[in-house]
C-alpha positions, 0 to 999 in steps of 0.5 A, a space after each residue: 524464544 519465538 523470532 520478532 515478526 514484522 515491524 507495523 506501523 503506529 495509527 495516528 489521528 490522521 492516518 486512522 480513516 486509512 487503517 480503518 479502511 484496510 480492516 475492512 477491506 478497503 484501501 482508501 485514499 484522499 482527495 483534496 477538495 479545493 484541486 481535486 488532487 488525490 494523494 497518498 500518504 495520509 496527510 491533513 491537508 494536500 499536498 498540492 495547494 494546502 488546502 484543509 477541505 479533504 475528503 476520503 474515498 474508497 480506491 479501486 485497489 488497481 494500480 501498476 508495478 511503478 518499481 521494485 527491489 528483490 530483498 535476499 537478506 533475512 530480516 524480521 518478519 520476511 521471509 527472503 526473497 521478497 519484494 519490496 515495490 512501489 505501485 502507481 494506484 489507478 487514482 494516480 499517487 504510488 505506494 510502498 508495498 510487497 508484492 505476494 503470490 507470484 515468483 519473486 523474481 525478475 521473470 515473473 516481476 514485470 515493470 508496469 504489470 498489472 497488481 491488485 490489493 489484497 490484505 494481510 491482517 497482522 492482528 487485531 488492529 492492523 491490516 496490511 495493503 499487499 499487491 499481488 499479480 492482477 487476476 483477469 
């Protein structure tokens, strides 16, 4: 019997526009037309002022390592140690993620270090948005 892999998530309506942008290499975000404010997660309406009239863009994929934990015990899909992080997107609001292709490790895992997206197909209809160490 083979090992469960990694839990993924369920799209829905709402969140579909931001699934369809992984799968192509894009992480997109909203912003709300009404207060300019740009947010994460996807939602139909801001969460600042409520408004409905909300558009979607196409993100940088910049952001800063916000905060994180290193995980040592073995769960489904991970192979530990692995991080889990939250980063703070250029566009300002911060996301839950992992950190790949560097040393899981407080050395190599500064606060405030530069990261980058890069995607992780899981199949045919989910691809994940991981952040890695800026290049450059």
């Amino acid at each position: 019997m083979s090992e469960p892999g990694r839990a993924l998530p369920q799209p829905t309506p709402e969140t579909q526009h931001f699934w369809d942008g992984t799968q192509a290499g894009e992480l997109r975000l909203q912003r709300c037309d009404a207060c300019a404010k740009v947010y994460f997660p996807p939602r139909p309406f801001c969460p600042a002022c409520a408004s409905r009239t909300v558009s979607v863009f196409k993100a940088s994929g910049k952001a800063r390592l916000y905060s994180y934990v290193i995980h040592h015990r073995p769960v489904p899909g991970f192979t530990p140690p692995y991080a889990i992080a939250v980063v703070e997107l250029e566009e300002g609001p911060r996301m839950m993620t992992n950190i790949v292709e560097c040393p899981q490790t407080p050395e190599a895992l500064q606060l405030d270090m530069p990261v980058e997206v890069v995607f992780a197909p899981q199949n045919d209809t989910i691809t994940l948005p991981l952040f890695r160490p800026a290049k450059g």
